[in-house]
Backbone as numpy.savetxt, mean C-alpha at the origin, in Angstrom:
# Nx Ny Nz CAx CAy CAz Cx Cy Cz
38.99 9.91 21.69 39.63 9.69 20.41 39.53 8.22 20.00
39.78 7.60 20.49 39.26 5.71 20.11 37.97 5.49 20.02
37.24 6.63 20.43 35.67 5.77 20.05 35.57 5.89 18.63
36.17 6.86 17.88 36.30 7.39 16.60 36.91 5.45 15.70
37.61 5.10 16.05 38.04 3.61 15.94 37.02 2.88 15.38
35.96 3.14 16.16 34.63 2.37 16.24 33.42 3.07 15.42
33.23 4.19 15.77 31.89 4.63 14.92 32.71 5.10 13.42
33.83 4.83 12.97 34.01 5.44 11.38 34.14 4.18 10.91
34.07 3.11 10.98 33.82 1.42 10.72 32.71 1.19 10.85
31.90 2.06 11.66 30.27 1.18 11.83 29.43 2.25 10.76
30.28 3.84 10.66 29.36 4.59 9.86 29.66 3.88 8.61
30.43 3.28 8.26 31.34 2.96 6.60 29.86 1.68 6.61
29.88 0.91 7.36 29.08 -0.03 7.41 28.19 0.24 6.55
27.18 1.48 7.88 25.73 1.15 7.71 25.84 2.26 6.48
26.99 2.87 5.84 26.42 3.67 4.46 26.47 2.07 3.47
27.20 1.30 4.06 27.57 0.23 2.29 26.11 -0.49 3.01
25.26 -0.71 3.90 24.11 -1.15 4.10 22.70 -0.52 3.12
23.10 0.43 3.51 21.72 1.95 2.77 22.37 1.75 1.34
23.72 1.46 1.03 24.00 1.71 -0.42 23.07 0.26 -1.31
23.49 -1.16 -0.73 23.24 -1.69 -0.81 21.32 -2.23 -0.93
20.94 -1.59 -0.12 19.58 -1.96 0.02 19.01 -0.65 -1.01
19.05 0.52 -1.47 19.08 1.12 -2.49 19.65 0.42 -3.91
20.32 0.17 -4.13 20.51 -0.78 -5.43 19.60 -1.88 -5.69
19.29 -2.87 -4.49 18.66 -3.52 -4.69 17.10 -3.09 -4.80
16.54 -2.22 -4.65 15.19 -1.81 -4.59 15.43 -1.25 -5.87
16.28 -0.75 -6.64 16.40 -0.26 -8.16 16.09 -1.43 -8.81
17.03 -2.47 -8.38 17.35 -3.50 -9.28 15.67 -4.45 -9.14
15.35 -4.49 -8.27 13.82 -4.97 -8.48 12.47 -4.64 -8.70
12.70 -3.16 -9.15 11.56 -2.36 -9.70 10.89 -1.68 -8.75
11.32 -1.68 -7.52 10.76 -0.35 -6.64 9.84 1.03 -7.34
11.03 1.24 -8.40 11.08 2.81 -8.68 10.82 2.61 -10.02
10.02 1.63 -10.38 9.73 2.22 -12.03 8.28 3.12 -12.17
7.12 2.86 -11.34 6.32 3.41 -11.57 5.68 4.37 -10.65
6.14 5.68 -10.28 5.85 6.43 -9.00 4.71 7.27 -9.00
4.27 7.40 -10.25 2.90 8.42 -10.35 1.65 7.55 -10.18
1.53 6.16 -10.43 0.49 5.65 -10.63 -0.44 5.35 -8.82
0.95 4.90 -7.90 0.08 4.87 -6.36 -0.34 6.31 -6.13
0.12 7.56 -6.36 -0.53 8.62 -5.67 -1.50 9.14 -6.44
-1.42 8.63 -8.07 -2.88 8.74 -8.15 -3.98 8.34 -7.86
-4.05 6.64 -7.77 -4.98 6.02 -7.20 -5.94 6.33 -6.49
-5.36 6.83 -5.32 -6.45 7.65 -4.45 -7.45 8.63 -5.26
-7.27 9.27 -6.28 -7.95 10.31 -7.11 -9.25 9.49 -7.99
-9.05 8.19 -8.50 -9.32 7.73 -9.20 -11.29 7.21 -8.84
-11.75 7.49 -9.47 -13.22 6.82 -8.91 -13.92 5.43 -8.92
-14.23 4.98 -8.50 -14.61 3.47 -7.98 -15.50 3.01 -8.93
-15.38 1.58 -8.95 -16.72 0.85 -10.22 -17.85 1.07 -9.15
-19.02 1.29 -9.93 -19.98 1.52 -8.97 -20.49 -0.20 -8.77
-21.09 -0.09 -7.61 -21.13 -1.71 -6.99 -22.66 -1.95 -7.82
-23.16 -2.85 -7.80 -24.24 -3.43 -8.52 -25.06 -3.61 -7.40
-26.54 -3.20 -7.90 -27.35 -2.76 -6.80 -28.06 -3.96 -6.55
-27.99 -4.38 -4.78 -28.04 -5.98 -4.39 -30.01 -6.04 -4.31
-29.87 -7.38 -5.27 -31.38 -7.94 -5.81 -32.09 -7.74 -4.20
-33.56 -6.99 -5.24 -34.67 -6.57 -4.59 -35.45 -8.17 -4.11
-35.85 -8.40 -2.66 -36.27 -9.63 -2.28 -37.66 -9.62 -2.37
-38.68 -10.41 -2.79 -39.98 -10.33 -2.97 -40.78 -10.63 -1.87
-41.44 -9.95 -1.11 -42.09 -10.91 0.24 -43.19 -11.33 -0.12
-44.04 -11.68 1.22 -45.35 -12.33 0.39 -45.94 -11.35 0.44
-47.33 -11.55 -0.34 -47.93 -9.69 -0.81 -49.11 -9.29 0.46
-49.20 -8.26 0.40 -50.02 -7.89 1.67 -48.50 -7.03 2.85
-47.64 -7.42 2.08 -46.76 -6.62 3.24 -45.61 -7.17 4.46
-46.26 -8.55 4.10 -45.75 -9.37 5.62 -46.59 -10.08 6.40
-46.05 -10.46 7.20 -47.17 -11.31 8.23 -47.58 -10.66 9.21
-47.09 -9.18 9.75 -47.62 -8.36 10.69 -48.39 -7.58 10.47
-48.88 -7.50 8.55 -49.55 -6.52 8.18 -51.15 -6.60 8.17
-51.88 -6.08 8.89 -53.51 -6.41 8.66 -54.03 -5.48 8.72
């Protein structure tokens, strides 16, 4: 019966903790925009730019004969 003393003070706590850290994630925009990260993944990529063709010397190379 006394431990009750102790865990209904520490539960009161850690709810005004969770209450607390919930307000504040409101209050700093956590939760304004929730559709846009799980779309992302859906979304398709800029295509990369195709890396410049290098000119060698002609004939192929120097191993070529």
């Amino acid at each position: 019966m006394s431990v009750l003393y102790l865990l209904i003070p520490l539960a009161i706590a850690l709810a005004g903790v969770a209450a607390w850290a919930c307000v504040r994630a409101i209050l700093s925009g956590q939760f304004e925009d929730l559709e846009t990260p799980a779309e992302r993944i859906l979304w398709d990529d800029e295509p990369l730019p195709a890396p410049p063709l290098e000119a060698g010397p002609p004939g192929g190379g120097p191993r070529a004969r």
